[in-house]
VEXVEX-71606 format. One line per field, with one value per residue (C-alpha): y, z, x; residue number from 0; residue in one letter. Coordinates in Angstrom, 2 decimals, padded with zeros to 5 digits, always signed. Layout:
// VEXVEX-71606
yy = (Y / ...)
zz = (Z / ...)
xx = (X / ...)
dolo = (NUM / ...)
torpa = (A / ...)
//
This chain:
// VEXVEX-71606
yy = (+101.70 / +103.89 / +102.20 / +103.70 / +101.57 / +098.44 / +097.45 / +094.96 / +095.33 / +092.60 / +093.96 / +091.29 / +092.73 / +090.18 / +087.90 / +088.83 / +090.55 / +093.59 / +092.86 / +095.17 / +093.03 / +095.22 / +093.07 / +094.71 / +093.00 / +091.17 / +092.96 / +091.96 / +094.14 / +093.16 / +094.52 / +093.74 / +095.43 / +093.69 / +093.85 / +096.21 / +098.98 / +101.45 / +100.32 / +099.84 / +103.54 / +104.97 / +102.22 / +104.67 / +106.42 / +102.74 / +101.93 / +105.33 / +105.22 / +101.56 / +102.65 / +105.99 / +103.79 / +101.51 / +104.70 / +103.34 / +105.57 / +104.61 / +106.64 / +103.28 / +101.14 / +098.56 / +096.56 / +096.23 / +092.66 / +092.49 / +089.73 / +090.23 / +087.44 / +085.36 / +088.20 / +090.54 / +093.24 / +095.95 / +095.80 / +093.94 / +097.03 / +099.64 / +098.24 / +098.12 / +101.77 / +103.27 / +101.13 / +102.52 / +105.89 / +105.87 / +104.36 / +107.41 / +109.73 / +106.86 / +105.16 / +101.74 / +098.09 / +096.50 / +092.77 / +090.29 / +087.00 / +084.93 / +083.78 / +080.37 / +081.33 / +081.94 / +078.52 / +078.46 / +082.03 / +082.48 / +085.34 / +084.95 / +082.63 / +085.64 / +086.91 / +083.38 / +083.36 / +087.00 / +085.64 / +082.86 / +085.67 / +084.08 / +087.11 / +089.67 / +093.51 / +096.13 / +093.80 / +092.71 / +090.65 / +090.46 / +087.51 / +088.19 / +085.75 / +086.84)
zz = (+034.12 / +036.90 / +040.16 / +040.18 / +037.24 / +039.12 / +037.34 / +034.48 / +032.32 / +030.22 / +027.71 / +025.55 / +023.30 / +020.77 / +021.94 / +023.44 / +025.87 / +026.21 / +029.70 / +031.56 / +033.98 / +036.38 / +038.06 / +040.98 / +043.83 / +045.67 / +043.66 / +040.93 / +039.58 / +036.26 / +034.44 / +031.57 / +029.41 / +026.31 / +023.34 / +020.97 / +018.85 / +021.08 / +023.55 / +021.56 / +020.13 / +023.85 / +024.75 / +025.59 / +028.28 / +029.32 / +030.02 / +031.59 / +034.09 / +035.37 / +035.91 / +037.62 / +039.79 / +040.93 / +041.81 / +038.75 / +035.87 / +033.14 / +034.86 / +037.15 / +034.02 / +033.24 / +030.38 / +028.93 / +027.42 / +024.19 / +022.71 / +018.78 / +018.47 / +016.44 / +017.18 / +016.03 / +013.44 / +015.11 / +018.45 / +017.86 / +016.04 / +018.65 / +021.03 / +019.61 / +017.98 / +021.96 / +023.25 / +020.43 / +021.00 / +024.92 / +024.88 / +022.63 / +025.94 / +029.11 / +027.74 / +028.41 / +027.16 / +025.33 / +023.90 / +021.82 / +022.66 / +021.49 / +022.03 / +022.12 / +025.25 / +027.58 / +029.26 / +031.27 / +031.36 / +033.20 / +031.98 / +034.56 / +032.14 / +030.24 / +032.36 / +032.94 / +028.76 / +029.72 / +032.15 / +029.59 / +027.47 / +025.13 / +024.45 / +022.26 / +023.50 / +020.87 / +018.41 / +017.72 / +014.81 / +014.84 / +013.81 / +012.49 / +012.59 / +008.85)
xx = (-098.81 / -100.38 / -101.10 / -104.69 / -105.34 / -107.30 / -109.94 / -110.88 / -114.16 / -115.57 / -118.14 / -119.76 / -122.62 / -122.70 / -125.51 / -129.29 / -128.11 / -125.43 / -123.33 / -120.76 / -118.86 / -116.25 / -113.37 / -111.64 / -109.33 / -112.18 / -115.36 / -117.12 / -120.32 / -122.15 / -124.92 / -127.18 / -129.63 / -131.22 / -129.52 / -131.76 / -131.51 / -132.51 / -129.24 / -127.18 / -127.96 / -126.94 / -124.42 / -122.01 / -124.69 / -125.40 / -121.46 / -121.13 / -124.22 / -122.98 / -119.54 / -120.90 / -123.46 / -120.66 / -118.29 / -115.67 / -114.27 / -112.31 / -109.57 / -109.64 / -109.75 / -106.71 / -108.53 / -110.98 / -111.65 / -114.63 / -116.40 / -115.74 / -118.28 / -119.34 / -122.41 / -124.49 / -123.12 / -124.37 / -123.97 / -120.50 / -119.34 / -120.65 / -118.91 / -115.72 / -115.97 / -117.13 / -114.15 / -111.35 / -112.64 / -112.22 / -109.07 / -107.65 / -108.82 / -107.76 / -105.06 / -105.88 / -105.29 / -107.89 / -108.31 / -110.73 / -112.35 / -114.54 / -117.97 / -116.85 / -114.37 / -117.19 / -118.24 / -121.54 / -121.62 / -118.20 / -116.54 / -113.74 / -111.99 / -111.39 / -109.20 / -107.35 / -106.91 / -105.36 / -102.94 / -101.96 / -101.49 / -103.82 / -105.26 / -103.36 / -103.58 / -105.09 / -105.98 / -109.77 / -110.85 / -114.51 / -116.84 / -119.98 / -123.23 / -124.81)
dolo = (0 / 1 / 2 / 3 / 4 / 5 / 6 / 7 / 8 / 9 / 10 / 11 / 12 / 13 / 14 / 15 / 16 / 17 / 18 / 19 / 20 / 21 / 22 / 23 / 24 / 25 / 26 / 27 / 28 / 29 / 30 / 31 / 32 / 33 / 34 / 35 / 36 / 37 / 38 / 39 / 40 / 41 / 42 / 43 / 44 / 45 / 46 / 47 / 48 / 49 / 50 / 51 / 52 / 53 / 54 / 55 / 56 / 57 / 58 / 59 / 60 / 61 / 62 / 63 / 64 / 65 / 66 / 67 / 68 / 69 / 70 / 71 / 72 / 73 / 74 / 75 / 76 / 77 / 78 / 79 / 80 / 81 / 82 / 83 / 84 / 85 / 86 / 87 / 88 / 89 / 90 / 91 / 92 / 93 / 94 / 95 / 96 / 97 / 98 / 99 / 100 / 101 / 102 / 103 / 104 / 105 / 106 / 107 / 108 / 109 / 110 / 111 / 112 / 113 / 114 / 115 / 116 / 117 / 118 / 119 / 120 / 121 / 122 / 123 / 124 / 125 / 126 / 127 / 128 / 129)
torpa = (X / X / X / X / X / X / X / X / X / X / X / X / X / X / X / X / X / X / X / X / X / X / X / X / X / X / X / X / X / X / X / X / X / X / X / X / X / X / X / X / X / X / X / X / X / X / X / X / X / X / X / X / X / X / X / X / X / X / X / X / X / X / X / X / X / X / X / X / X / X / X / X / X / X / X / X / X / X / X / X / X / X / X / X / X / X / X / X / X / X / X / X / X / X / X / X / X / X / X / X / X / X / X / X / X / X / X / X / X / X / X / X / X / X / X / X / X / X / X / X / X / X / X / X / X / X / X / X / X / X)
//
């Protein structure tokens, strides 16, 4: 893996609200927008400005962790498809949790089921509310 690769992002679009979360050495940036139709329909430009505004590309990208829910359909699926697609282009890791994983809104244990190796890479089985 290239050294330039430095940086964690959480994305978790399957509840009210659609959050980016970036996790560098000793920096941590996070961003939400409501979860509607009309973001999740530009998620992609969404993802891209925050990264932009906080000087990250995926280029910098080591992982990329997703909630697969249980979630909304839509935005759980958008997610997943804009995450697939830009892995084909930056080559990096991505991995699944579960709604249920975050506990009073810390999405750090994410990254401690990671270094359990809890969490298994390239694989995401998503949960959908119906």
């Amino acid at each position: 893996m290239s050294k330039n690769k430095i940086t964690d992002l959480i994305i978790d679009a399957a509840s009210e609200k659609i959050l980016f979360k970036l996790i560098s050495k000793n920096k941590t940036y996070t961003n939400e927008h409501e979860n509607s139709r009309k973001n999740f329909d530009k998620f992609s430009i969404l993802l891209m400005k925050f990264l932009k505004k906080k000087q990250y590309s995926f280029e910098k990208v080591r992982n990329v962790f997703i909630n697969q829910g249980p979630g909304k359909y839509t935005s759980i699926r958008t997610s997943m498809a804009t995450i697939k697609a830009l892995r084909l282009v930056y080559g990096f890791n991505y991995y699944g949790f579960n709604s249920k994983d975050i506990v009073d809104g810390d999405y750090l244990k994410i990254l401690q089921l990671f270094k359990q190796k809890k969490l298994i890479k390239n694989l995401i089985k998503p949960l959908y509310l119906s």
